[in-house]
N, C-alpha and C positions, 0 to 999 in steps of 0.2 A: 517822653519823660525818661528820666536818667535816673536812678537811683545811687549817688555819692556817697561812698562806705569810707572814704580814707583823704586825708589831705590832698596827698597828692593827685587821686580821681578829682576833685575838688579843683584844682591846679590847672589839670591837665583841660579838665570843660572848659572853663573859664579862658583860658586861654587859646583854644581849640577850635570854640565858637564865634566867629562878631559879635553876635548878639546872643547873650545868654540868661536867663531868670535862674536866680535860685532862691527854693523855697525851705527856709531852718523853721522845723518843729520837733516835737518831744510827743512821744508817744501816748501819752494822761493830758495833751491839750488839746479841749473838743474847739477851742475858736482857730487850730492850726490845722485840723480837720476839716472845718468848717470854709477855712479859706483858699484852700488848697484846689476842688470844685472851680469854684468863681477863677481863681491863677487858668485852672484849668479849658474853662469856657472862652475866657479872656483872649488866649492863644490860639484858639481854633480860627482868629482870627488875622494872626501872624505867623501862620507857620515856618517864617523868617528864621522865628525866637526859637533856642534851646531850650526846655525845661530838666533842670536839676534838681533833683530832692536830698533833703541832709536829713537824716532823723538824728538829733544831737542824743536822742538819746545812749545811742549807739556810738556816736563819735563826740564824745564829752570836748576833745580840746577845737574842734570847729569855735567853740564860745572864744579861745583866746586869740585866735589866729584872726576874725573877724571883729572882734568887740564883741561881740554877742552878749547881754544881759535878760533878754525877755523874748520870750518866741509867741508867736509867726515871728520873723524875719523874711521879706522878701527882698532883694537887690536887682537888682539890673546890669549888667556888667556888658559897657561895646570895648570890645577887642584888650577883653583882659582888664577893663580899667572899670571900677566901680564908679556907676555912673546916676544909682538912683537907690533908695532905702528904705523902708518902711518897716515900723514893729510894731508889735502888740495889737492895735489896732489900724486893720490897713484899711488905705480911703481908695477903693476901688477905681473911683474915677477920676482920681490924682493921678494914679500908678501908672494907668493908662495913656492918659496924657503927655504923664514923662516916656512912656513906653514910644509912644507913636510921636513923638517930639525924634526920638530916635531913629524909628524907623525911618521915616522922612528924612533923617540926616540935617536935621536943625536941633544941632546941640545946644 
């Protein structure tokens, strides 16, 4: 797990890793607390995957650079390119599906 403080750390993962997660919350939300765990158990099973963290509350313009209106935000990013999304309420075993759709290389 990465901890993402600035755009371009943001930039540089994403593009750095094939296969990358990252995870945008804000520091007063217990469901981006809550999901972060689950991202986290989820990966022990890819260790393929990069994990990145955004805390927006620290990097306010992450919201315009990605769309960002409501957090958790999780994405998916293969070789730079965003490739999967989830907010607010994430459906764990979508995420993974898209995840492992990836993995496998059936995009």
């Amino acid at each position: 797990m990465v901890e993402l403080k600035s755009i371009k750390q943001f930039h540089h993962f994403i593009d750095n890793n094939h296969l990358a997660l990252v995870h945008i919350m804000r520091e007063n939300c217990s469901v981006c607390h809550a999901v972060l765990p689950q991202i986290e158990m989820m990966l022990k099973d890819y260790p393929e995957v990069a994990l990145g963290i955004i805390n927006q509350t620290q990097l306010e313009e992450i919201a315009g650079e990605l769309s960002i209106f409501t957090v958790p935000v999780d994405i998916i990013y293969l070789d730079g390119k965003e490739m999967h999304r989830q907010g607010r309420f994430i459906d764990m075993q979508e995420f993974e599906y898209r995840l492992q759709q990836l993995v496998d290389g059936g995009v």
